[in-house]
C-alpha positions as CSV (number, residue, x, y, z in Angstrom):
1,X,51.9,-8.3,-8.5
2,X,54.0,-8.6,-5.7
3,X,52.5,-9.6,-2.0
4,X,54.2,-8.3,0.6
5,X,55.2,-10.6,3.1
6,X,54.2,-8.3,6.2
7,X,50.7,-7.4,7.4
8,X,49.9,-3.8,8.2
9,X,48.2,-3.9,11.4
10,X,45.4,-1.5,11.9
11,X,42.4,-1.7,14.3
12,X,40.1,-1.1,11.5
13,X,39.7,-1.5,7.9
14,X,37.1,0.0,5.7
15,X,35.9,-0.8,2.4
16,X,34.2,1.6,0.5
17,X,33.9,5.4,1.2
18,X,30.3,6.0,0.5
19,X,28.4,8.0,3.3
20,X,28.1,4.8,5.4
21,X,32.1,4.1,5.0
22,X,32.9,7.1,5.7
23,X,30.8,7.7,8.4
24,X,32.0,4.7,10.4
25,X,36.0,6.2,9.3
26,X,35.5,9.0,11.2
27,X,33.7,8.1,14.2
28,X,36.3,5.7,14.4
29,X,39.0,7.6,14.4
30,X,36.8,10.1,17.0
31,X,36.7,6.7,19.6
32,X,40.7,6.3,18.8
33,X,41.1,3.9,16.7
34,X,43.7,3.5,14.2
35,X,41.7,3.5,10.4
36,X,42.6,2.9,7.0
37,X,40.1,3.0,4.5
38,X,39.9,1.7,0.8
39,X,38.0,3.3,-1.8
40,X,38.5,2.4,-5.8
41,X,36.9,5.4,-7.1
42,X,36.0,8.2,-5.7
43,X,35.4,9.2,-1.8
44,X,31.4,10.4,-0.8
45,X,30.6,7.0,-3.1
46,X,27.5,6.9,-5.6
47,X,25.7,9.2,-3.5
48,X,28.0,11.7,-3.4
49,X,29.3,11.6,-7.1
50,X,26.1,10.0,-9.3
51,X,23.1,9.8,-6.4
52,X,21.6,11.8,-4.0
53,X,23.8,15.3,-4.5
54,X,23.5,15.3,-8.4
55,X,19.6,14.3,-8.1
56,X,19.5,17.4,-5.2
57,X,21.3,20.0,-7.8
58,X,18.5,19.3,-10.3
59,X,15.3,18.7,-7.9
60,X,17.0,22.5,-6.6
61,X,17.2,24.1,-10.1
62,X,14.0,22.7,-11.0
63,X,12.2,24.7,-7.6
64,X,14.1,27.2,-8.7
65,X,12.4,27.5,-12.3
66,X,8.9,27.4,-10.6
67,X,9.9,30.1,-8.6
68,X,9.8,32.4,-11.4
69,X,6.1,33.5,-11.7
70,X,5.8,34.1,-8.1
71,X,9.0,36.5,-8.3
72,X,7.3,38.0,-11.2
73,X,4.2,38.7,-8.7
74,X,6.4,40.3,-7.0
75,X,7.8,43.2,-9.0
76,X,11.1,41.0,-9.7
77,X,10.7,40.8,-13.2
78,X,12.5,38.7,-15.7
79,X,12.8,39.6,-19.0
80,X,13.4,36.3,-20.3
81,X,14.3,33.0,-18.8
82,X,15.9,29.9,-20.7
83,X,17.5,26.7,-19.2
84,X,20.7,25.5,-20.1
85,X,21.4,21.9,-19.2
86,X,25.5,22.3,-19.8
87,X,25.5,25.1,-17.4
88,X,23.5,23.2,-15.0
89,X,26.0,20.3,-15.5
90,X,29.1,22.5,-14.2
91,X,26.8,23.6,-11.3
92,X,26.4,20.3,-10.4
93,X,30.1,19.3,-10.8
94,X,31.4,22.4,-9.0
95,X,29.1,21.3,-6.0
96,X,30.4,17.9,-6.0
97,X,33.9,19.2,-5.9
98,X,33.2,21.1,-3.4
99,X,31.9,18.2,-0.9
100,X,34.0,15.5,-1.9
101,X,37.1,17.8,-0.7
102,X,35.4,18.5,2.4
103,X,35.3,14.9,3.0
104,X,39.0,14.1,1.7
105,X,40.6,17.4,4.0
106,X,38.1,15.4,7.0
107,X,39.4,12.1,6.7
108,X,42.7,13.6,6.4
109,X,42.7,15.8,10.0
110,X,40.9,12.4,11.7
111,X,44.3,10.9,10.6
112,X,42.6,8.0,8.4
113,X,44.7,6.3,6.1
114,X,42.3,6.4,2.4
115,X,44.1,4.2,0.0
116,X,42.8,4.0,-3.5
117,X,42.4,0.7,-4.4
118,X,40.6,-2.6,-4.8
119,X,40.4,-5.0,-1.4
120,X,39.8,-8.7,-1.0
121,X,39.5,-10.5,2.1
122,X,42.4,-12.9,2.5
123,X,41.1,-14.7,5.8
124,X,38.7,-13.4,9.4
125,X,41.7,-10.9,9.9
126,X,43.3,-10.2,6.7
127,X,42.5,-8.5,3.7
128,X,44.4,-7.3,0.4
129,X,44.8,-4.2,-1.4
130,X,46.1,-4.0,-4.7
131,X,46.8,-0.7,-6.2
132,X,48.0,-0.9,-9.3
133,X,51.1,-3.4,-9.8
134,X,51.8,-3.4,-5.5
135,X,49.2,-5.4,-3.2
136,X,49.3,-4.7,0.4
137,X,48.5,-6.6,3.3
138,X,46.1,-5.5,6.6
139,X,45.8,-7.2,9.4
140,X,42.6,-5.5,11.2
141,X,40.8,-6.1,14.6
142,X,37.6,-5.1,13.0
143,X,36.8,-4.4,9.3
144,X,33.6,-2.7,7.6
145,X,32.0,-3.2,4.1
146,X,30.6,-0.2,2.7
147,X,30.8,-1.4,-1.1
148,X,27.0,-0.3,-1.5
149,X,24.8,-2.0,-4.7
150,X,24.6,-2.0,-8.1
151,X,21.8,-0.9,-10.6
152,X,19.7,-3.5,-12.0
153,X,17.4,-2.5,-14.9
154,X,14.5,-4.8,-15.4
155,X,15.0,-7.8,-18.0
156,X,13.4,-6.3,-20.7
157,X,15.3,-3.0,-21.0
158,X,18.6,-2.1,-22.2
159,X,20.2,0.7,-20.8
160,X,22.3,2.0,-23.0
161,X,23.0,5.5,-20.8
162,X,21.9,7.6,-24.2
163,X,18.3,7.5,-24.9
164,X,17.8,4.2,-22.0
165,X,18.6,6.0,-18.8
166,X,19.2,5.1,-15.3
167,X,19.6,7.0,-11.8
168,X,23.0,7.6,-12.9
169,X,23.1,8.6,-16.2
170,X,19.9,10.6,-16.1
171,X,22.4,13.5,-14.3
172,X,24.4,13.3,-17.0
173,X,21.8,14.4,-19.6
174,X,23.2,18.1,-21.2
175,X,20.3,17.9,-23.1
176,X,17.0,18.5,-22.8
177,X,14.8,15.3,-23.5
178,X,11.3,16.4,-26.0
179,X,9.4,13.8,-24.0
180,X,10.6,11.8,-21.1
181,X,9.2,8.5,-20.7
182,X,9.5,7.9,-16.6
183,X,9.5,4.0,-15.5
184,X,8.8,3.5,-12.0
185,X,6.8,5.0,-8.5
186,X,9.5,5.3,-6.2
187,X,11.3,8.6,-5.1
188,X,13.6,8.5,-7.7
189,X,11.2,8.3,-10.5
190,X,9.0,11.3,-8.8
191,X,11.8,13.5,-8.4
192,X,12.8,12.8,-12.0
193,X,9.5,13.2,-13.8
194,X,8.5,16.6,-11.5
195,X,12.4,17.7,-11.8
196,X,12.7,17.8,-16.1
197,X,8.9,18.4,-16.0
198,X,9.6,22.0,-14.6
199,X,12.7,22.1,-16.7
200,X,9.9,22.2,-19.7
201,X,10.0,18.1,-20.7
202,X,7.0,16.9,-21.6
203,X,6.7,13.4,-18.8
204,X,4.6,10.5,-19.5
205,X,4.8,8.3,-15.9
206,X,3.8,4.5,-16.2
207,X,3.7,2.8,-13.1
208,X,3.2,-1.3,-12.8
209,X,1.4,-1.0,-9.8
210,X,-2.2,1.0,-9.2
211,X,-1.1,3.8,-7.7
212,X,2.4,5.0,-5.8
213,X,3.7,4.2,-2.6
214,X,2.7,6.7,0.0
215,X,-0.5,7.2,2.0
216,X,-3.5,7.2,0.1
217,X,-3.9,11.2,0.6
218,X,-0.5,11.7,-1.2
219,X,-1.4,9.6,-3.8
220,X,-4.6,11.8,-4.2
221,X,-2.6,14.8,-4.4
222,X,-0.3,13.5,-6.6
223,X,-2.9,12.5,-9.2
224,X,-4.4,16.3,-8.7
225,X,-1.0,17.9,-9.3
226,X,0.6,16.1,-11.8
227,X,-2.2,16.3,-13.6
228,X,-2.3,20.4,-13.3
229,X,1.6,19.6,-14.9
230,X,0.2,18.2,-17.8
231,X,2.1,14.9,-16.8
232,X,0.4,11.9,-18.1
233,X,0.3,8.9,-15.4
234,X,-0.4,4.9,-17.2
235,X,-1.2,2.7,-14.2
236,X,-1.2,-1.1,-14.1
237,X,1.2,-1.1,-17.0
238,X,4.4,-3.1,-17.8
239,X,6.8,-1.9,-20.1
240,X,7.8,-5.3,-22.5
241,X,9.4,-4.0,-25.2
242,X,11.9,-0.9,-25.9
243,X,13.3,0.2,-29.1
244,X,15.7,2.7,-29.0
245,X,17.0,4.7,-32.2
246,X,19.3,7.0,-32.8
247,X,16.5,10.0,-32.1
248,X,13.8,8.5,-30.0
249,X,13.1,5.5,-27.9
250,X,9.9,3.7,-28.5
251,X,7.9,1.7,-25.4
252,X,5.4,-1.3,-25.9
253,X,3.2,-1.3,-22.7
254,X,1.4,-3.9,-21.7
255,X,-1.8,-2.3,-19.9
256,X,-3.5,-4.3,-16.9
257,X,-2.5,-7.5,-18.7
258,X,-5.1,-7.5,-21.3
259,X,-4.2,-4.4,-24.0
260,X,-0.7,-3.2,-25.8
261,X,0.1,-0.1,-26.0
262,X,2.9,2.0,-28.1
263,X,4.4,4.9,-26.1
264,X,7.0,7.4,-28.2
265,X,9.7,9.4,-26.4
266,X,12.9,11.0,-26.8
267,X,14.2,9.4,-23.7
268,X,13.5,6.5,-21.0
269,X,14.4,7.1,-17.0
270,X,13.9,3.5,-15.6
271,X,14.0,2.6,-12.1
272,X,16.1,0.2,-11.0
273,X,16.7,-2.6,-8.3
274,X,19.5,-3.5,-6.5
275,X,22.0,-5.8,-6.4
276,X,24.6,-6.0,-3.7
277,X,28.4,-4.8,-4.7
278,X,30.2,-8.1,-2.9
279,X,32.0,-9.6,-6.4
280,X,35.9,-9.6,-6.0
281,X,35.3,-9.3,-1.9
282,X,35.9,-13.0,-1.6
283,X,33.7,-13.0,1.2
284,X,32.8,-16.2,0.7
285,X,35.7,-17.6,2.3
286,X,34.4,-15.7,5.2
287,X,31.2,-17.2,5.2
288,X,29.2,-14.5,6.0
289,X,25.9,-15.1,6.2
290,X,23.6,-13.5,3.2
291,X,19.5,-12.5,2.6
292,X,17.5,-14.1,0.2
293,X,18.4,-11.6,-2.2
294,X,22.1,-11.9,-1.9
295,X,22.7,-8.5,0.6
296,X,25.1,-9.1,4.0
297,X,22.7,-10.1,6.7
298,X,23.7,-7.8,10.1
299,X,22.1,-7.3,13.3
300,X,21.0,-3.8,14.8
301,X,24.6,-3.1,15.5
302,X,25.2,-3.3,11.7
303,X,27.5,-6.9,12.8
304,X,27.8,-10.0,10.5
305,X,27.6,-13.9,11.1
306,X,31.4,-12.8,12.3
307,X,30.8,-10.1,15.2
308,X,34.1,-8.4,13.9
309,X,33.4,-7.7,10.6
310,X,30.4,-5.4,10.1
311,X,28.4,-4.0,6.9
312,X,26.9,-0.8,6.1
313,X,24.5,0.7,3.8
314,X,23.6,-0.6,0.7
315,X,25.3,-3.6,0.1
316,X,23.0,-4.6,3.6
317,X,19.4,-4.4,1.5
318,X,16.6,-2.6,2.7
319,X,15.9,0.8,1.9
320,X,18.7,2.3,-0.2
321,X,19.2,5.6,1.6
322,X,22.5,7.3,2.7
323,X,20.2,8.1,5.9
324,X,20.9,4.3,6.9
325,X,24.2,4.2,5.8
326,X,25.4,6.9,7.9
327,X,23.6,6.0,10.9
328,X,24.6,1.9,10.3
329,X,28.3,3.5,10.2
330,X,28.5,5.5,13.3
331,X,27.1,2.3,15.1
332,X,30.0,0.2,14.1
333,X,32.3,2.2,15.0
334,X,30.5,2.7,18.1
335,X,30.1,-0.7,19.0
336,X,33.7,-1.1,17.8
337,X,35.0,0.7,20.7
338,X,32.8,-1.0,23.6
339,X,29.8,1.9,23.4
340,X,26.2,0.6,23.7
341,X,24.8,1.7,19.9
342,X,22.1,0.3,17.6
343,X,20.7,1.4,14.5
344,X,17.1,1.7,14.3
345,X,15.3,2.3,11.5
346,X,11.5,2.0,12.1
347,X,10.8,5.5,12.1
348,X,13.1,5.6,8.9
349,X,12.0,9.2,7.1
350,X,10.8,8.9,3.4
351,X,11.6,12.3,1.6
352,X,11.0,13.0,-1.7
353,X,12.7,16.3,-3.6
354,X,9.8,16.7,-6.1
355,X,8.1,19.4,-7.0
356,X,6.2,19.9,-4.4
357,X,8.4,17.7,-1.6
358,X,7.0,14.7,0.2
359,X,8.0,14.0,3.4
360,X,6.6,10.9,5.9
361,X,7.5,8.9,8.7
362,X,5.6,6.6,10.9
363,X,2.0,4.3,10.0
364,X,0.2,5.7,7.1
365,X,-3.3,5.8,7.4
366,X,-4.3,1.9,5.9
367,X,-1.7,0.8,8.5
368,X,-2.7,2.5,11.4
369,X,-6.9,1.3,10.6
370,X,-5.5,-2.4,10.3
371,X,-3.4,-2.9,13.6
372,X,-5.4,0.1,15.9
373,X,-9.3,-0.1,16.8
374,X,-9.6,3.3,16.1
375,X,-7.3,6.2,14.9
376,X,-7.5,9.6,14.2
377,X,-7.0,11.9,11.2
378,X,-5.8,15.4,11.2
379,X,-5.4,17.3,8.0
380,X,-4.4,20.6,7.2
381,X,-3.9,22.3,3.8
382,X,-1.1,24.7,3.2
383,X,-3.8,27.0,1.5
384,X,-4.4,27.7,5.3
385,X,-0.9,28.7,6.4
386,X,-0.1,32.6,6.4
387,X,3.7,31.9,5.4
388,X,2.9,29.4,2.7
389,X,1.0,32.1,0.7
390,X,3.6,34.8,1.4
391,X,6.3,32.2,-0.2
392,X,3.6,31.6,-2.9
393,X,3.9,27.8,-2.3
394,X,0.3,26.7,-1.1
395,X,0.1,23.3,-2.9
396,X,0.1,20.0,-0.4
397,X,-0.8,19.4,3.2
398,X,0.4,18.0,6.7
399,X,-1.2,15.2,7.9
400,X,-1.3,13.4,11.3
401,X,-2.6,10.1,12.6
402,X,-3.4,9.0,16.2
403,X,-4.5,6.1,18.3
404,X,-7.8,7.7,19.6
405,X,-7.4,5.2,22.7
406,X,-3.9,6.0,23.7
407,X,-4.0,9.6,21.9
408,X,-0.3,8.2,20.6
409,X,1.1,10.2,17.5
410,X,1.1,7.1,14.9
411,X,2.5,8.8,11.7
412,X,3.3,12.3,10.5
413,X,2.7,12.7,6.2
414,X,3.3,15.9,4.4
415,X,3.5,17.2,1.2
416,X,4.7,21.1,0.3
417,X,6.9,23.4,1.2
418,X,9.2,22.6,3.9
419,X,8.0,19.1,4.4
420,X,11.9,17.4,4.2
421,X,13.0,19.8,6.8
422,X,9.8,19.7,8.9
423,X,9.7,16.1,8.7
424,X,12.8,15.7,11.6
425,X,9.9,17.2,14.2
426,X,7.9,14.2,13.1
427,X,11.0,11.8,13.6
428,X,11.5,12.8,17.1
429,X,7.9,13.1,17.9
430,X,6.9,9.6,17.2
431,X,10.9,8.4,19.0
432,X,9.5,10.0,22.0
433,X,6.1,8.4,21.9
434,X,4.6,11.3,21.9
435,X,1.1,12.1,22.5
436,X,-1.5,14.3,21.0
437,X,-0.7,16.9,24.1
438,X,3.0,16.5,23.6
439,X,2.8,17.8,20.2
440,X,0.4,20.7,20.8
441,X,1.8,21.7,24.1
442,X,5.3,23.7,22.5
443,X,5.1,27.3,20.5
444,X,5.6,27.0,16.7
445,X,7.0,30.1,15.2
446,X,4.8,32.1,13.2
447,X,4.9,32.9,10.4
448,X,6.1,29.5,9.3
449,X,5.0,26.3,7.6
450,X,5.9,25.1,11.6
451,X,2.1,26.5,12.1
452,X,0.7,23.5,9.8
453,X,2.0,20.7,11.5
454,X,0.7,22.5,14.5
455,X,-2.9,22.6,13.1
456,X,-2.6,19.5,12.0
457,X,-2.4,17.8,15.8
458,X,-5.1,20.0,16.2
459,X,-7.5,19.2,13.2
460,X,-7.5,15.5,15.3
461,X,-10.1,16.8,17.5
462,X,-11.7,19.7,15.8
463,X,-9.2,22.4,17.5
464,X,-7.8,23.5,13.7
465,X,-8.0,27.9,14.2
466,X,-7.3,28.2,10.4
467,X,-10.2,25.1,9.4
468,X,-13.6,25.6,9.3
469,X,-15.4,23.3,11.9
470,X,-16.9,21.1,7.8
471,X,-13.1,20.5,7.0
472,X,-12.0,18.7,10.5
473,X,-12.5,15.6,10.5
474,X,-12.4,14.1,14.2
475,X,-12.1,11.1,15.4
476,X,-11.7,7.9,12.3
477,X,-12.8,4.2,13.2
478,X,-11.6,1.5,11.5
C-alpha cells in the first residue's frame, strides 16, 4: 500500500451507505457541506440489498397469492396458479436495481463523493481509505459511522445458509422449503412464517418465550389466525440441538425446561441478534464510548463521547430499523450545520409485513394499566368496515387506548389491511398529545379502512356506529 502524504479535506466523512449513511450524505450536502462517503459493498446497505426491500418483495408476493380467491369471487378467474421462486428471485433483484441506482444517480446530483472502499480512523480528524492497492487520506470536520451490525445466530445453531437460514439468506431461497421450521417472535420471524406459509410451506413456529411481543389482543389474534393457516406454534421452547443433512434439518426442542422434543423440517429460518459492525474501524484509538453490549453510545443528536463524530443506525443498538437510521442521519447532518435537531424515537412505529400486517405505536394495553389509574379501550373489528369487505380483507382490528382522566390518546394497535400505512395517523396523533376529541373531531374518508381507526376512538365511550352497544367496551380500570 502506499499512504499518501496529503489529507483530503472534506467537512464530512461517512462511513457506510446504509439508509442512515446515506440519509445523513444527502442532507449534508442539502445544508452545504462538502461530503464524501465510503461504502465497501454495495450503496442502500443490508436493508437495501439483503433486509428490508428483499423481505418487502416476498411479504408483497405472498399478499399477492392470498389475493387470488377473492379475485376469483369476483369473476376474475384463474385457471391455474403456481409459484415459482426463481422468478420471484429476478423480481426481487430487478427491484433492488432499480433503488440502488436511484440512490447512486442521488448521491451523484447532491455532489457527494462515494468511494468504494474500506475506512479506518487514523486519529479525532483523520481517517483512511484503502481501495484496493492505494489508501487515501481525509481530513474531516465531522465524520459519521453508519457500518450497521452483524447477524448473530444463537450458540447452538449453525447457519450454514442452505438448510440453516438467516434473515439474509432466507431471500435467497429459489426453492420452496416442504416444511419450514421458523425460530423466533419478532417481525422478522412473523413475516417469514406468514410469507412462505402463503407461498404453500408447511410452518412450524417455536418461540422461547410464552407468547409474541405485541399487545395482548394481537397476540390473541395471532393464535386465532395462524391457527386458521394450519401453522403450528411451540411456546416456551428452546431449540438445543440442530442436525442438518443434505435433505432436511432436524431440531431437538427443549419444551418449558422439563420435555425434549424432535422437530423434522426441510429448512430452519432463525432469528438473530446483533452485534455491532465496528472491527477494522479502529475506533478504539478514538475512545468512543460504547453500551454494554458493544454498540456506539450517542445522545439524541445521534453525537458520540466526541461531539464531532456521530453514529447512526445499527451499529448504535436499539431497535434495528432503517426508520431510526434515517431519521438518526438527517439529525447529524442537521446538527452538523448549526440546526436545532434530535431524534426521538418513543413513539418509534412497530410494523410488521405479515399476512395480515401489524402495525403499533405508543403504550400497549399492560403498559398503559401499570403507569395510568385508569385507561380506556376501544376496539373495532375490520368485519365492521364497508371497504374492508369490498377488498375482501376483513381479518384483524384497530385498537385504541386512553387515559380516561386526561382523555389522552396512549397507544394506537392494529392489525389488517392498511394497518402500516394507517399507522403514520397514529404517529402524529400521540406526537401531538392528542386527545380523545382531537382524533374524532377530523372527516375520515369513506369508504376506507380510515373509517376503523375512526370507530375505534369512538368504541372508547360507546359512540362505535358500526358496534353493537354488547361489543363496546367503555371505560377499563386498572
Amino acid at each position: 500500500m502506499v499512504v499518501g502524504e496529503l489529507a483530503h479535506e472534506r467537512d464530512v466523512v461517512i462511513v457506510g451507505g446504509g439508509p442512515g449513511g446515506y440519509h445523513a450524505a444527502i442532507r449534508a450536502a442539502q445544508l452545504g457541506l462538502s461530503v464524501t462517503l465510503v461504502e465497501k459493498e454495495a450503496l442502500g446497505g443490508v436493508c437495501l440489498n439483503k433486509g428490508c426491500i428483499p423481505s418487502k418483495v416476498f411479504a408483497h408476493a405472498a399478499q399477492s397469492m392470498t389475493s387470488v380467491q377473492h379475485m376469483n369471487d369476483m369473476g376474475i378467474e384463474w385457471a391455474h396458479v403456481a409459484f415459482h421462486p426463481g422468478k420471484l428471485q429476478q423480481y426481487k433483484t430487478k427491484v433492488i436495481g432499480q433503488l440502488r441506482q436511484g440512490v447512486e444517480a442521488l448521491c451523484k446530483a447532491n455532489k457527494i463523493e462515494v468511494i468504494k472502499g474500506t475506512a479506518s480512523f487514523l486519529a479525532e480528524d483523520r481517517i483512511g481509505v484503502e481501495k484496493g492497492d492505494a489508501f487515501d487520506v481525509y481530513r474531516f470536520r465531522y465524520a459519521v459511522i453508519a457500518t450497521g451490525a452483524a447477524l448473530v445466530a444463537p450458540a447452538a445453531i449453525n447457519v450454514d445458509h442452505k438448510r440453516v437460514l438467516n434473515a439474509y439468506s432466507i431471500y435467497g431461497l429459489e426453492e420452496l422449503p416442504n416444511h419450514l421450521i421458523v425460530y423466533g417472535s419478532d417481525y422478522i420471524a412473523l413475516e417469514v412464517a406468514t410469507s412462505f406459509r402463503a407461498f404453500g410451506a408447511d410452518v412450524s413456529i417455536v418461540l422461547e418465550s410464552d407468547d409474541f411481543v405485541f399487545d395482548s389482543s394481537i397476540n390473541r389474534e395471532l393464535q386465532r389466525l395462524l391457527k386458521k393457516m394450519k401453522v403450528k406454534v411451540y411456546k416456551n421452547s428452546r431449540i438445543t440441538h440442530v442436525e442438518s443433512e443434505q435433505e432436511q434439518v432436524t431440531v431437538s426442542l427443549a419444551v418449558k425446561e422439563q420435555e425434549t422434543v424432535s422437530l423434522e423440517g426441510s429448512h430452519l429460518f432463525v432469528s438473530c441478534g446483533l452485534k455491532a459492525n465496528v472491527d477494522g474501524l479502529e475506533i478504539d484509538r478514538l475512545g468512543l464510548k460504547r453500551t454494554k453490549e458493544g454498540f456506539i453510545d450517542v445522545n439524541e443528536r445521534a453525537q458520540t463521547s466526541l461531539p464531532h463524530i456521530f453514529a447512526v443506525g445499527d451499529v448504535t443498538g436499539g431497535p434495528a430499523l432503517a426508520v431510526k437510521a434515517i431519521k438518526q442521519g438527517k439529525v447529524a447532518a442537521e446538527t452538523m450545520a448549526g440546526k436545532q435537531s434530535e431524534a426521538d424515537t418513543t413513539f418509534l412505529p412497530t410494523i410488521v409485513h405479515s399476512i395480515p400486517p401489524i402495525a403499533s405505536v405508543g403504550l400497549t394495553e399492560e403498559e398503559a394499566k401499570e403507569q395510568y389509574k385508569d385507561v380506556r379501550i376501544g376496539q373495532f373489528p375490520l368485519t365492521g368496515n364497508g371497504y374492508a369487505s369490498i377488498i375482501g380483507q376483513k381479518d384483524g382490528f384497530i385498537k385504541v387506548i386512553s387515559d380516561a382522566d386526561s382523555e389522552m390518546v396512549l397507544g394506537i394497535h392494529m392489525m389488517g389491511a392498511g394497518a402500516v400505512e394507517l399507522i403514520s395517523s397514529g404517529v402524529i396523533g400521540l406526537e401531538m398529545v392528542g386527545r380523545e376529541e382531537d382524533w374524532k373531531f377530523p372527516l375520515y374518508p369513506h369508504p376506507s379502512i380510515n373509517e376503523g381507526l375512526l370507530e375505534a376512538v369512538e368504541a372508547l365511550r360507546a359512540e362505535a356506529i358500526h358496534l353493537p352497544p354488547t361489543k363496546q367496551k367503555g371505560a377499563v380500570s386498572s
